[in-house]
C-alpha positions as CSV (number, residue, x, y, z in Angstrom):
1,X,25.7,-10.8,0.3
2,X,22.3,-9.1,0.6
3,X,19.5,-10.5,-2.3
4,X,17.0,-7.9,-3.2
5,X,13.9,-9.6,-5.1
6,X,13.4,-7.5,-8.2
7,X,10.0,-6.9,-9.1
8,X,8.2,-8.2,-12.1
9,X,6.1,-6.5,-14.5
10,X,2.9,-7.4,-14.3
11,X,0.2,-7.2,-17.0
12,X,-2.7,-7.4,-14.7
13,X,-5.0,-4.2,-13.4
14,X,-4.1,-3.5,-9.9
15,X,-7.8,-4.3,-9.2
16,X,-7.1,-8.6,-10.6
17,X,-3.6,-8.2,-8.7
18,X,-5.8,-7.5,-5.3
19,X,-8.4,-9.9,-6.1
20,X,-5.9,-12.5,-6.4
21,X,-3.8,-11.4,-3.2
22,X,-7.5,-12.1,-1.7
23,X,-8.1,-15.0,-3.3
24,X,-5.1,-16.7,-2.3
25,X,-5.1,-15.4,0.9
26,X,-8.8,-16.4,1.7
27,X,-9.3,-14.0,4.5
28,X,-12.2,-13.9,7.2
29,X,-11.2,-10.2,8.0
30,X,-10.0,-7.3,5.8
31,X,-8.5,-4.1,6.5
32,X,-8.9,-1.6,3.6
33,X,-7.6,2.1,2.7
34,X,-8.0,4.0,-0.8
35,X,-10.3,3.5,-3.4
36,X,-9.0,0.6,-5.6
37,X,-8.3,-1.8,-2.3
38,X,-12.0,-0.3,-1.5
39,X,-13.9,-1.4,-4.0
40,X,-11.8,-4.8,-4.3
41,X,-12.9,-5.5,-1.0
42,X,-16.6,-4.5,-1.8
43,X,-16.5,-6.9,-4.6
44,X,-15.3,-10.0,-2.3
45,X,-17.5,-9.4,0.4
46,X,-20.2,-9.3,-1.4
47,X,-19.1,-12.8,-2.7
48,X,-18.4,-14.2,0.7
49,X,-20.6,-14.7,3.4
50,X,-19.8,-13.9,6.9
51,X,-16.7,-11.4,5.8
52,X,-15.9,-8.5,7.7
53,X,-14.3,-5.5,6.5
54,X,-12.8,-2.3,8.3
55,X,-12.1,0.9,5.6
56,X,-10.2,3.6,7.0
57,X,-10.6,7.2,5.8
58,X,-7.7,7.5,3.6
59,X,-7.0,11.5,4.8
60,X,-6.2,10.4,8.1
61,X,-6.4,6.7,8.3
62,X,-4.0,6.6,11.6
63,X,-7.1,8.2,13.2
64,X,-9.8,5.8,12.1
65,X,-7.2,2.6,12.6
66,X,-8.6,0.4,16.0
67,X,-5.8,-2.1,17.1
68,X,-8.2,-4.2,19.1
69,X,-9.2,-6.7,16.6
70,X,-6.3,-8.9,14.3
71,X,-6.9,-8.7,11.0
72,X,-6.1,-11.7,8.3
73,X,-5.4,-9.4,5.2
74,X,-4.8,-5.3,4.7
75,X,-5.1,-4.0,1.6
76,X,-3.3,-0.5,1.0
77,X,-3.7,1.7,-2.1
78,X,-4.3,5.8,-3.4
79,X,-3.3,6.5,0.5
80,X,0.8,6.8,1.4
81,X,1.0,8.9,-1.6
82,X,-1.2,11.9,0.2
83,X,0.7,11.6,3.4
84,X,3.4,12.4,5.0
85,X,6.3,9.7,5.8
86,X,6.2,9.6,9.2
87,X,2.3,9.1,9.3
88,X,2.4,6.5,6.7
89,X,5.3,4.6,8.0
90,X,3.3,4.7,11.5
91,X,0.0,3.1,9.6
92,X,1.9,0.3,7.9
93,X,4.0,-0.1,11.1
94,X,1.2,-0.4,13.4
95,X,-0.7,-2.4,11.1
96,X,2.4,-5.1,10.8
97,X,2.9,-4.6,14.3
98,X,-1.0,-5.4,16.1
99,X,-0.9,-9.0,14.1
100,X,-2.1,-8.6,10.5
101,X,-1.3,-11.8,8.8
102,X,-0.7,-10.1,5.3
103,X,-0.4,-6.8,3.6
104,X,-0.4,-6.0,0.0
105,X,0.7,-2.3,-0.7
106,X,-0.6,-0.8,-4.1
107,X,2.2,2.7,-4.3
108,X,2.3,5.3,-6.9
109,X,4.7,7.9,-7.7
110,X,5.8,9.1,-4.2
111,X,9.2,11.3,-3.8
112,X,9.0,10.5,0.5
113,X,8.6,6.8,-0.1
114,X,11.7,4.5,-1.4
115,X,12.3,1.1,-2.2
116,X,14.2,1.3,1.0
117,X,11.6,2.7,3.3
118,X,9.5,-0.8,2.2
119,X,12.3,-2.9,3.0
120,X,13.2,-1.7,6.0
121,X,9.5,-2.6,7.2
122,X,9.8,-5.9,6.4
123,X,7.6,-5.7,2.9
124,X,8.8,-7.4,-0.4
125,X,8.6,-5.6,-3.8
126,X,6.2,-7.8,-5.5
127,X,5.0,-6.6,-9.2
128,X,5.4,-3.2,-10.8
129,X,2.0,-2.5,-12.7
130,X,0.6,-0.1,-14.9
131,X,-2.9,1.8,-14.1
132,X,-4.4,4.8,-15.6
133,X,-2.8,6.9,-12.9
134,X,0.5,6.3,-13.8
135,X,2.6,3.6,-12.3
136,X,2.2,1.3,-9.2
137,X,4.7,-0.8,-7.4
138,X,2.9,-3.6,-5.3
139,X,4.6,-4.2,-2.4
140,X,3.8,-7.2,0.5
141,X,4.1,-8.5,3.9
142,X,3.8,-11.8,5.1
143,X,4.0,-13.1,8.6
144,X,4.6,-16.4,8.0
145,X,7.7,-15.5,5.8
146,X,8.5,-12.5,7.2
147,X,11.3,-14.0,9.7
148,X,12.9,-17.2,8.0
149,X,14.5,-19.7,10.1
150,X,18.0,-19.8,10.5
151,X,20.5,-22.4,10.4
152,X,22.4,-21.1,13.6
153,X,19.4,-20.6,16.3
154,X,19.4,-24.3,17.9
155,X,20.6,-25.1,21.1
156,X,23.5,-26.6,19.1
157,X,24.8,-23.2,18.5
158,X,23.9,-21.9,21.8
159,X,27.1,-21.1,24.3
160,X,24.6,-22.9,26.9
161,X,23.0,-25.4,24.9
162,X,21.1,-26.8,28.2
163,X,19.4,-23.8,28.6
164,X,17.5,-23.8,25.6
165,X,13.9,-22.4,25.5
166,X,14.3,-22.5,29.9
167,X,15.3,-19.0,30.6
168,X,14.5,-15.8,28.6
169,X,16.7,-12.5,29.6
């Protein structure tokens, strides 16, 4: 039976929400698009030494995104809501895909973007929180609990047990 986390509502501004993603993430790099993960990231950096942040232009941020460095944390916000699907699921795909660590999603009122399209990218639905724009649903990505283990891959389960971890197909 599938389990869909609900979302909470949350009584903090988006801006605390993203300061506390970044506080408990404790990033050395961060990736940022829209104005509220902009000047979030402003604030931290200017708090921690050595921090490096990327801000991609949030009319065409696909255009501005460089894949050659990994990024720790990816903050999101005022951006899938001006474009269309299939660019925006390509930003937070190729984001996920190149190795960021985490991604925190702020999403307003979007009719091309579901609770659906999210899932199916591997995000969570985190907190539902009010702003003076209306809305936002905070959605997040986690590589380290993206892909939970499961009980059945061991070499107990395996139809050739002694193969384990030797060969790959």
């Amino acid at each position: 039976m599938a389990h869909f986390m609900t979302a909470s509502r949350d009584t903090s501004t988006p801006r605390e929400t993203l300061a506390r993603i970044i506080d408990t993430a404790r990033p050395e790099t961060l990736l940022c698009c829209g104005s509220i993960a902009g000047e979030v990231a402003e604030m931290w950096q200017q708090h921690k030494e050595g921090s490096r942040i990327r801000t991609l232009d949030t009319s065409d941020p696909n255009a501005t995104l460089k894949l050659d460095i990994v990024q720790d944390l990816a903050l999101i916000s005022d951006t899938l809501e001006h474009l269309p699907h299939d660019e925006g699921a390509l930003l937070l795909g190729q984001i996920r895909n190149y190795g960021t660590h985490q991604i925190a999603v702020l999403v307003g009122e979007a009719p091309d973007w579901a609770f659906t399209d999210f899932i199916g990218l591997g995000f969570r639905r985190h907190a539902e929180l009010d702003s003076d724009k209306g809305p936002l649903t905070l959605y997040t990505y986690n590589l380290d609990t993206y892909n939970h283990k499961r009980a059945w891959n061991n070499p107990r389960n395996w139809a050739n047990p002694e193969m384990w971890g030797k060969a790959w197909w």
